[in-house]
C-alpha positions in Angstrom: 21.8 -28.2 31.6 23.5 -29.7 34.5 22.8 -29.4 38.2 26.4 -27.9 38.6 25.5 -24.8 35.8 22.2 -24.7 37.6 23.0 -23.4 40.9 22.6 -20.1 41.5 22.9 -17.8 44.5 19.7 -15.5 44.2 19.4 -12.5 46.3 15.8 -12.2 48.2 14.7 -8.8 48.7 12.7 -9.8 52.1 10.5 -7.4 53.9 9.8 -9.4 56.3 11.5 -12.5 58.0 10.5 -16.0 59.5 12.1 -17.8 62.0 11.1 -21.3 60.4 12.9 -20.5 57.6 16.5 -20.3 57.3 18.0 -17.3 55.8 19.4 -18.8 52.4 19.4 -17.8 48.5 20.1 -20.8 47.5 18.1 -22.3 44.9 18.3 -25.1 42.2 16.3 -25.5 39.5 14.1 -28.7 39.5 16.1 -31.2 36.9 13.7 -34.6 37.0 9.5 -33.6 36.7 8.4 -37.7 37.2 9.3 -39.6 40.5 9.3 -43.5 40.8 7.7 -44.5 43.7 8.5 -48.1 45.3 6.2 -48.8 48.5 6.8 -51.8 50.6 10.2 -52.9 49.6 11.7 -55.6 52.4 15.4 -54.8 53.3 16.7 -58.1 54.7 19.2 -56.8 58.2 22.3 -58.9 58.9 20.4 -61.2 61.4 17.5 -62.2 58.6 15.0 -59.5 60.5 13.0 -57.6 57.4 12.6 -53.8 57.1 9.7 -52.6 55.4 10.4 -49.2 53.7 9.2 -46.6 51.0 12.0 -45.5 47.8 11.4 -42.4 46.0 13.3 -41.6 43.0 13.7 -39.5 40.0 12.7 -41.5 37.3 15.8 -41.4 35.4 18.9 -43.8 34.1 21.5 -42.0 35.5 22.9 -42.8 39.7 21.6 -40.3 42.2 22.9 -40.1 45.7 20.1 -40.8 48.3 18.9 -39.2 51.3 17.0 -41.4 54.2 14.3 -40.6 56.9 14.7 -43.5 59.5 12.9 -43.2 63.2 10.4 -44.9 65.0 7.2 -43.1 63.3 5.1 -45.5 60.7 6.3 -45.1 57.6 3.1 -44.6 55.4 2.6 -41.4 57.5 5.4 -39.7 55.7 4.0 -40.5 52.4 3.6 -37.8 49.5 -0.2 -38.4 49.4 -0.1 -37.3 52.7 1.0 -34.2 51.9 -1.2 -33.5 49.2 -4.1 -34.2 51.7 -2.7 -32.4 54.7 -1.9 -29.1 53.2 1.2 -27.4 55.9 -0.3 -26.8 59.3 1.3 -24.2 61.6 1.3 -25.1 65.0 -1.6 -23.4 66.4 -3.9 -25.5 63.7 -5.9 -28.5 64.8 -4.5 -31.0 62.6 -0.7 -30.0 63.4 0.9 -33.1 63.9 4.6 -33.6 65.1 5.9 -36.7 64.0 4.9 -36.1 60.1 9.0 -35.3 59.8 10.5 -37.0 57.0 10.7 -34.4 54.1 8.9 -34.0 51.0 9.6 -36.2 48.9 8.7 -34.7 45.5 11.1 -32.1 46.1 13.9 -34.1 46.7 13.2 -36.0 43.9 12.9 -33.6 41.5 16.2 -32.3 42.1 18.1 -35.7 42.1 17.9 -37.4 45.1 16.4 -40.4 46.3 14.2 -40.4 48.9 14.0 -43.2 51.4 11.3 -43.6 54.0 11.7 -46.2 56.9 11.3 -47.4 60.2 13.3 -49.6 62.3 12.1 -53.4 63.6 9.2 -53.4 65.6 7.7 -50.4 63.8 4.6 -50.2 61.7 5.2 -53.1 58.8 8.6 -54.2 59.9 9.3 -57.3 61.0 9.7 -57.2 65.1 12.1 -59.7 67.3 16.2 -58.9 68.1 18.1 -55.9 68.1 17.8 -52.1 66.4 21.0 -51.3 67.4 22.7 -51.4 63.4 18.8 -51.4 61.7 19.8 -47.8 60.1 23.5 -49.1 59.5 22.6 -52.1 57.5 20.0 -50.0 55.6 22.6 -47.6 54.9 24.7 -49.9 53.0 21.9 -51.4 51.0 20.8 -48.5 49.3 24.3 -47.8 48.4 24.6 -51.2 46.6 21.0 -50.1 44.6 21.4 -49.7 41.0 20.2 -46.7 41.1 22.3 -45.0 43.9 25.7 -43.5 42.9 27.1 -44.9 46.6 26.2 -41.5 47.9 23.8 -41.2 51.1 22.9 -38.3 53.3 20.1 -38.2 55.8 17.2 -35.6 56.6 14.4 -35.5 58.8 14.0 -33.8 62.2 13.2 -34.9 65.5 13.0 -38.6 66.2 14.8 -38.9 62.4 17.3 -36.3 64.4 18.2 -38.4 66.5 18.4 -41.3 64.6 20.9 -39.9 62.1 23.3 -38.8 65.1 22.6 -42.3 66.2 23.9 -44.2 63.6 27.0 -41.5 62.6 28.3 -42.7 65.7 28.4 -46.5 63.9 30.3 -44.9 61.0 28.7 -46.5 58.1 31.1 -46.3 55.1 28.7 -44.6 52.3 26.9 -42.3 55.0 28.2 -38.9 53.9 26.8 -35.9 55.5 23.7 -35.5 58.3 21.5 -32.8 58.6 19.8 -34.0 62.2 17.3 -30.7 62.5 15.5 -31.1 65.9 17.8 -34.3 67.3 17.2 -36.1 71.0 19.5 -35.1 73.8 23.1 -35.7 73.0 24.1 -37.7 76.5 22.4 -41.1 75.9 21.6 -43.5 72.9 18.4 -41.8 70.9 17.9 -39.4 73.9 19.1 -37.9 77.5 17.9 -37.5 80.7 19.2 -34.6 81.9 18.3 -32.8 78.5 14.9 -33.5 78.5 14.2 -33.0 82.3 16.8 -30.8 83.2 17.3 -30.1 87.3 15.3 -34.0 87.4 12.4 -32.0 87.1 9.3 -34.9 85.2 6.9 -33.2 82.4 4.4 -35.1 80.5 5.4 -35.0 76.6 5.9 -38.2 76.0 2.9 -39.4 77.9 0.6 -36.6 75.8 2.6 -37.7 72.7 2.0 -42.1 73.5 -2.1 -40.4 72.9 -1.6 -40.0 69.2 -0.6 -43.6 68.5 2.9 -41.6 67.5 5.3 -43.5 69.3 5.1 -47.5 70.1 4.1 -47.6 73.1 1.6 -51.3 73.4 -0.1 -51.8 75.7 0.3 -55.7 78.1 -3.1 -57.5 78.8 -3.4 -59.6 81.9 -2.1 -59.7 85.4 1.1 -57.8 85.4 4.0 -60.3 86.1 6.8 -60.0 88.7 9.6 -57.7 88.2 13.7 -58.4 88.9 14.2 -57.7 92.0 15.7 -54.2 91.8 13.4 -53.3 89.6 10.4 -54.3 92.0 12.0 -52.3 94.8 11.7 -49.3 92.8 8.4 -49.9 91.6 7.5 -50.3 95.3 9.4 -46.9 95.9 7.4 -45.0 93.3 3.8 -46.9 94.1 4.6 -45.1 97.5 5.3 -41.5 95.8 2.6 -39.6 96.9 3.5 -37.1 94.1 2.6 -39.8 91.4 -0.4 -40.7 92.9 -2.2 -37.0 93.1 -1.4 -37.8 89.2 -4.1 -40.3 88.4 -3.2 -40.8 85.2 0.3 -41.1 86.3 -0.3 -43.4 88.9 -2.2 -45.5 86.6 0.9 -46.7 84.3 3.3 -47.5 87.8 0.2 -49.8 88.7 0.5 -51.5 85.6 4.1 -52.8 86.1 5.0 -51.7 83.1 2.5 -53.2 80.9 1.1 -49.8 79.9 3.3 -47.4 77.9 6.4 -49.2 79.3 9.0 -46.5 78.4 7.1 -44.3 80.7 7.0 -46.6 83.4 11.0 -46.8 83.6 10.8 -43.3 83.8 8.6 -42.7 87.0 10.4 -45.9 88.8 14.0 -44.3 88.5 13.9 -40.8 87.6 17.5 -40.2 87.3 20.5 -40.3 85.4 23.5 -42.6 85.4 27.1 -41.2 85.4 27.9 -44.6 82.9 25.7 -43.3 80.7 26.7 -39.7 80.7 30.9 -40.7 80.3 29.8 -43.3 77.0 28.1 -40.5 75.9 31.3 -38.6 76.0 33.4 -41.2 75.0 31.0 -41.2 71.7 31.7 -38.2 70.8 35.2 -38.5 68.7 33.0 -41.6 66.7 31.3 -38.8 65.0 33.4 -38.3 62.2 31.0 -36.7 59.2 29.6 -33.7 58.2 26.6 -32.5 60.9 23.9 -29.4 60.4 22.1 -29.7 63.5 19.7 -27.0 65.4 16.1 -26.4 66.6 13.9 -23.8 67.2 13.5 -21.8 70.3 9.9 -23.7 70.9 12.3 -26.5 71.8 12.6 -25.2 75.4 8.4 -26.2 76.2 9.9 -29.9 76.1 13.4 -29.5 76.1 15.5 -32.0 74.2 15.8 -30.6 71.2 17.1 -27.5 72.2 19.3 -29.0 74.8 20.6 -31.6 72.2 21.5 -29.4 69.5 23.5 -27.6 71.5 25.3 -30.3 73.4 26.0 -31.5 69.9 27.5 -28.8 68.5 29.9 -28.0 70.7 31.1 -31.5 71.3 31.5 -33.0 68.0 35.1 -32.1 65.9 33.7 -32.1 62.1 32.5 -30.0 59.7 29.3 -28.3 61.3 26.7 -25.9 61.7 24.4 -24.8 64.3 21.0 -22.9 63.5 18.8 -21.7 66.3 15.2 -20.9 64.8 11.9 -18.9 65.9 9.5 -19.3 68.7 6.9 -20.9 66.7 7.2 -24.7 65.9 7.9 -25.6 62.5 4.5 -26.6 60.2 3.5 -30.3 60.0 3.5 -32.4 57.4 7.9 -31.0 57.6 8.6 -29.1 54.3 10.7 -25.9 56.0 14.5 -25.4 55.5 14.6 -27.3 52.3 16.2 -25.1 50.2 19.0 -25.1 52.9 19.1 -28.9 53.1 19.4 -29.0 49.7 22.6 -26.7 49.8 24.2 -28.7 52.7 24.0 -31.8 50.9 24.2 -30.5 47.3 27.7 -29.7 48.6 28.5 -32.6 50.0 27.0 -35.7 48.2 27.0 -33.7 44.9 30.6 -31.3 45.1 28.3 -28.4 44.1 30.0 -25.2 45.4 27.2 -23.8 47.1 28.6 -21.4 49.4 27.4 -23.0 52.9 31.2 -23.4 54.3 32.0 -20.3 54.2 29.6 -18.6 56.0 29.6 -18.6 60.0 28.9 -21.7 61.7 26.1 -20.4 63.7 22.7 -18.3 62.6 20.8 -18.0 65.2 16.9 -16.0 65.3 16.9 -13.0 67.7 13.2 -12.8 68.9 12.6 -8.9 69.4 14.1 -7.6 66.3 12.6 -10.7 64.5 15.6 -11.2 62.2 18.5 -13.7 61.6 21.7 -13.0 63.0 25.8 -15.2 62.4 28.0 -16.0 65.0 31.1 -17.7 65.1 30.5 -19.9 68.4 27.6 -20.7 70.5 27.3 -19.8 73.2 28.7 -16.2 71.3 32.8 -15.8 71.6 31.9 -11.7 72.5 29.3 -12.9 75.4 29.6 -10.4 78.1 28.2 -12.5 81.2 25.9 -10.1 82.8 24.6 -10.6 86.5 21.6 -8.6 87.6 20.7 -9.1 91.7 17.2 -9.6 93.0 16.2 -7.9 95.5 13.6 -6.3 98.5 10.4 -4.6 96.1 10.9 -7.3 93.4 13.5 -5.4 91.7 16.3 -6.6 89.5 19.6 -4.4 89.3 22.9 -4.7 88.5 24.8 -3.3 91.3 26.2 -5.9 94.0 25.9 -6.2 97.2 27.6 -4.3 99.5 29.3 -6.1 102.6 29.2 -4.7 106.1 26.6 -2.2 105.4 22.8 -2.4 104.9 22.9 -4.8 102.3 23.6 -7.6 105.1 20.4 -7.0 107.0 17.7 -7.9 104.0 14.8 -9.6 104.7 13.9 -12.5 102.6 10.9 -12.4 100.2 8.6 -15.4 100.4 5.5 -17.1 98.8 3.4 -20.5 99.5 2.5 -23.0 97.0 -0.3 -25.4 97.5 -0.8 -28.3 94.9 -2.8 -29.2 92.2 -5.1 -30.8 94.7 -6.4 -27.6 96.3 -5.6 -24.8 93.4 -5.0 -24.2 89.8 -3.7 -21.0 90.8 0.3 -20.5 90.5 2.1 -18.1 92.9 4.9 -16.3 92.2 7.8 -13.9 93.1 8.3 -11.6 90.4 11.5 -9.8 89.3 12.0 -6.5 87.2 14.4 -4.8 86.1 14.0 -0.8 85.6 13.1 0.3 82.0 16.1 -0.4 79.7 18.1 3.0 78.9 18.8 1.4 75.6 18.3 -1.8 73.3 20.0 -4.9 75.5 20.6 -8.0 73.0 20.8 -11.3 75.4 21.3 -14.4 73.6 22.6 -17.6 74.9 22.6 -20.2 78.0 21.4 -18.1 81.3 21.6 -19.6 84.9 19.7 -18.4 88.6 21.7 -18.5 91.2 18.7 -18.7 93.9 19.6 -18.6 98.0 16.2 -20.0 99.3 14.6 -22.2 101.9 11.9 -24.4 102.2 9.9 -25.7 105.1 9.3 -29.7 103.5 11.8 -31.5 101.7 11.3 -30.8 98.5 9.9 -28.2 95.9 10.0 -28.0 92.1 11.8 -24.8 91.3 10.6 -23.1 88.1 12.2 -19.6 86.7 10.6 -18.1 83.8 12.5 -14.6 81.8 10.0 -12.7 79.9 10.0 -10.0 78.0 8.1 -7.3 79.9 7.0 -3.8 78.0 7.7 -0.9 77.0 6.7 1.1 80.0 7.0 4.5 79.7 5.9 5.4 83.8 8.0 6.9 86.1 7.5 5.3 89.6 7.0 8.1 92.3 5.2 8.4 95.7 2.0 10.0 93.8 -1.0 8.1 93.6 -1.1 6.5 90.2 2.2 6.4 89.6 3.4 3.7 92.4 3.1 0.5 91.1 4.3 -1.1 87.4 1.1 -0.7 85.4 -1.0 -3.7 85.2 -1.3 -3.6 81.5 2.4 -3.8 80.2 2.7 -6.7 77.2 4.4 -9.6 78.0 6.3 -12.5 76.2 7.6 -15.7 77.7 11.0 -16.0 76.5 12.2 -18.9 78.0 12.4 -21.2 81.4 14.4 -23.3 83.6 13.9 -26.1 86.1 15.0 -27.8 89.1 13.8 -30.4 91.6 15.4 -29.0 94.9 16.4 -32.5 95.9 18.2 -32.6 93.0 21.0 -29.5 93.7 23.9 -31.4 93.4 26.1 -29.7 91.0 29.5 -31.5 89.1 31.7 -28.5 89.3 34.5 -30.5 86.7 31.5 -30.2 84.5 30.1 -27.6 85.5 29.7 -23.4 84.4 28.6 -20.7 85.2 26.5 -20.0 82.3 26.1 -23.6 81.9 25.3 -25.7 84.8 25.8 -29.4 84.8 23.9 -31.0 88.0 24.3 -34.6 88.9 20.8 -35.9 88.7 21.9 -39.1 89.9 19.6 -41.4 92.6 23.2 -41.3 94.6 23.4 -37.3 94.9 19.7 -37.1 95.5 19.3 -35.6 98.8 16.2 -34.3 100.5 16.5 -30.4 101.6 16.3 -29.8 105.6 13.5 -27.6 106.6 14.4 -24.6 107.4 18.0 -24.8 105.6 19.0 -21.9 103.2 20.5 -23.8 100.0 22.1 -22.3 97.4 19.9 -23.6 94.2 21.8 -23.2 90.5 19.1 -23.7 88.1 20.2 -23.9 84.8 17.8 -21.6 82.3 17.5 -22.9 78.9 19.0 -20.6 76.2 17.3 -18.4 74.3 18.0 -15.0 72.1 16.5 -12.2 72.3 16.2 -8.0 71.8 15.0 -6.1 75.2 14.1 -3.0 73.7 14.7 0.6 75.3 11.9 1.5 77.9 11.3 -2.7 77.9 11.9 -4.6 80.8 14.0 -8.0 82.2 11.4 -9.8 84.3 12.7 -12.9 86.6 9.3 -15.2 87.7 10.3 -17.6 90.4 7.3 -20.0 91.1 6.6 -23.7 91.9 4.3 -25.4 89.6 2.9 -25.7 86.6 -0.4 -27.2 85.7 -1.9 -29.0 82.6 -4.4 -26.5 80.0 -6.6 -29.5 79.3 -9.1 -31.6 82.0 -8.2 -35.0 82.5 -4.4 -34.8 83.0 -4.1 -33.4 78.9 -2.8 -30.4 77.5 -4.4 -28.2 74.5 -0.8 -28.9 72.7 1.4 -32.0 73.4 4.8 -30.1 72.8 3.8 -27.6 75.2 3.6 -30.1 78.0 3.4 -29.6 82.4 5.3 -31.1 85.1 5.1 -33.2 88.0 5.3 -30.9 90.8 5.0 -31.4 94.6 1.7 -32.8 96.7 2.8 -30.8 99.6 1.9 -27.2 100.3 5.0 -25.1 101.0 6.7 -22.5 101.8 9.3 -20.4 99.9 11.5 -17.9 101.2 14.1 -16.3 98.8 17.4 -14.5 100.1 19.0 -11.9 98.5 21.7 -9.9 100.5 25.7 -9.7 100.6 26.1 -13.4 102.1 22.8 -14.7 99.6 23.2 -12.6 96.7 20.6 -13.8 94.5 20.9 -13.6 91.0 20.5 -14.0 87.0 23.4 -14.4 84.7 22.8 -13.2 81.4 24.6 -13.3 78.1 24.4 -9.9 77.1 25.8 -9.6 73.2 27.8 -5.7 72.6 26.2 -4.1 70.0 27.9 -2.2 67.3 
């Protein structure tokens, strides 16, 4: 029977959802039951540099297409013995490990693909010395010469093989078909982005938790460190003076080094910011993209940022074929075996002309946390987004009415609160926002924004918003005793944050909206706050979907520091990493009258 008789829609009675698991019937019947495995075959790269990589096949006569995993992650990682040992481990289990993200092989196999496994020079048993820039290319157009490829080639795999398959798209390889970058880097640099990893400027640690897992290459110099270019060494000189880096031991310990010790981190902390080159190639590289793209993430993305950032910016800049999918809360299982059956349909379709229904469904799914269920739209952010401000103000109270000029509303007093550093306290203050006990269900989902008036007394702060999801409460607030305050006890779920360095306020209003801010982040635009000064602060808050229910509560936390859940400078989970936040104690008053008006923009979705 062939594969084109084979596929079937088959309707899932489901009585319950997940939000790792796309919401597709698709299904085809494995067609191959033995696999030919081919480890440590050397792929020789236009300048004589060889690749070492793994080929998985049906064992069969006939041409298959092939899909490839290609990042920076060693290859015998990915391997299917691996996945035999390593059972699937959610990401609350010990063993969880990211960067095992290449796909199972045996299923791919089995329903007529090839599998290829690699890693670019440098990495694991490839050969080291020139360029990556066209490793992926080259390897690309090898396995379409194989005898036993039909000329066909997709590519799969999520995070850093994300970003690589966006990567080489842009490079237009000539038998590279279709991409289905799941989990991809930042969109607004090559294999990553500043400003979508650290939005607002703002430093966290996941790549410095990840280097401890041996993950990503990151070797380690012996000997005296050696002298630096000259503009390099003034910023090195500029950050050895920090004296935010060096309440960070651990931080401070790789700028000593000079860039002998996990290097990638060291450029980093010597020139935290972006470059506006940078950002208008990345636009320029847009229009190169010219292929088929499924890209998304999940919203666990927004602990570390890029990619949730990048799948977005992705999406709406490329003109192809392409889908968006938005996932749940809870970061997909390791060794990466979820959304198969819907990678299998996007590149059934398009490396196999199986009509597997996947174009004509809406572009978007998207998973509303609340209801806990899938949900299509047309566009992200939604086309029917009704942008929704609600004001803070006096009582820590969130409302939608506006402020009223020329009447009491002018005369507000601001609220404040102090932050010492992780020197002195573990302990993280906070003003805290709420809205009154929803009337009815209130379905946000999209890019928010705070539009903060505060001052400072230093010159800096790390602004830090978090929306949470705060409820049901069923109390009425009166003057009685016991009835006064919000009850202690209400659930609570994080829903999603934002950040920005203060310093780092500039905004690009060409680039710039409301519900999706674009700040400069360059060292040029940089400039220190003046004590004292009430700035307007946009902080962009990453996106997110979810059901307020009636008698729930919007909650708005406004604080100024974060700190690690390990000793030692470590976290309990790498993805879920903290930030470098100021050395200085300080003060924080926030404004909210008719010249201030503080507030949230939300995307609130009508219901019908």
């Amino acid at each position: 029977m062939s594969e084109l008789t084979m596929a079937k829609i088959v309707p899932t009675p489901f009585l319950t959802s997940t939000g790792d698991q796309l919401p597709t019937a698709y299904d085809r019947l494995p067609t191959h039951e033995r696999m030919v495995e081919e480890r440590d075959t050397w792929v020789t790269m236009r300048d004589g540099v060889r690749l070492c990589i793994d080929v998985y096949r049906p064992d069969a006569s006939e041409k298959v297409p092939a899909l490839l995993a290609f990042a920076v992650y060693n290859k015998d990682m990915q391997a299917p013995e691996i996945m035999r040992a390593l059972t699937p481990q959610p990401a609350y289990a010990p063993l969880w490990t990211g960067w095992l993200e290449a796909g199972d092989s045996r299923f791919f196999t089995a329903r007529g693909y090839a599998h290829v496994i690699g890693a670019p020079r440098g990495i694991g048993k490839s050969e080291g010395g020139g360029s990556r820039e066209f490793d992926s290319y080259d390897l690309i157009e090898w396995i379409a010469a194989q005898p036993w490829c039909d000329g066909n080639v997709g590519m799969v795999g999520i995070s850093g093989y994300g970003a690589e398959q966006f990567h080489v798209a842009k490079q237009q390889p000539p038998h590279l078909k279709a991409i289905f970058p799941f989990d991809p880097r930042g969109a607004y640099g090559n294999l990553g982005s500043f400003r979508e990893e650290y939005p607002g400027g703002v430093i966290h640690l996941f790549r410095y938790l990840l280097s401890g897992t041996g993950a990503v290459p990151m070797h380690r110099t012996q000997g005296p460190p050696g002298a630096l270019p000259p503009e390099r060494e003034a910023l090195w000189r500029e950050a050895m003076a920090n004296p935010d880096y060096r309440m960070f031991p651990h931080v401070y310990n790789i700028v000593t080094q000079k860039g002998q010790h996990i290097p990638a981190i060291f450029d980093l902390l010597i020139d935290p910011f972006d470059k506006e080159e940078t950002v208008r190639r990345a636009e320029a590289d847009f229009a190169r993209v010219k292929i088929p793209a499924y890209t998304g993430s999940g919203w666990y993305g927004y602990t570390y940022k890029t990619h949730l950032n990048g799948a977005q910016s992705w999406f709406s800049n490329i003109d192809v074929p392409k889908k968006l999918a938005l996932g749940g809360p809870a970061h997909l299982e390791r060794p990466f075996h979820a959304m198969h059956q819907e990678i299998l349909r996007w590149h059934d379709h398009w490396l196999k002309g199986i009509d597997t229904g996947i174009m004509d469904e809406p572009p978007v799914k998207y998973w509303l946390m609340g209801a806990n269920e899938w949900r299509y739209a047309d566009d992200w952010p939604l086309p029917e987004t009704q942008w929704t401000k609600l004001y803070l103000t006096s009582w820590g109270r969130l409302r939608p009415e506006p402020f009223v000029p020329s009447s009491n509303d002018g005369v507000r007093t601001p609220d404040a609160f102090v932050q010492m550093p992780l020197t002195q306290t573990a302990e993280v203050q906070r003003l805290r926002y709420l809205s009154e006990p929803l009337p009815h269900d209130v379905l946000v989902a999209g890019p928010m924004a705070l539009n903060l008036f505060a001052s400072l007394d230093q010159d800096d702060t790390t602004w830090i918003v978090v929306v949470s999801d705060v409820g049901p409460d069923v109390s009425v607030r009166t003057a009685r005793e016991g009835e006064r305050d919000v009850p202690k006890d209400l659930p609570e779920r994080e829903i999603t944050r934002g950040w920005l360095k203060a310093s780092n306020r500039a905004l690009d209003p060409e680039r710039s909206k409301p519900w999706k801010l674009w700040h400069k982040l360059t060292r040029e635009a940089s400039q220190p706050v003046k004590p004292g000064e009430v700035n307007e602060y946009a902080i962009e808050i990453l996106s997110a979907a979810n059901l307020f229910k009636a008698d729930h509560r919007i909650c708005i936390d406004i604080c100024a520091m974060d700190v690690p859940t390990g000793v030692g400078g470590a976290t309990n989970v790498e993805y879920i990493s903290y930030h470098l936040c100021g050395s200085k104690t300080v003060l924080h008053k926030v404004y909210h009258d008719d010249r201030r008006p503080s507030h949230v923009l939300l995307p609130v979705i009508p219901q019908d």
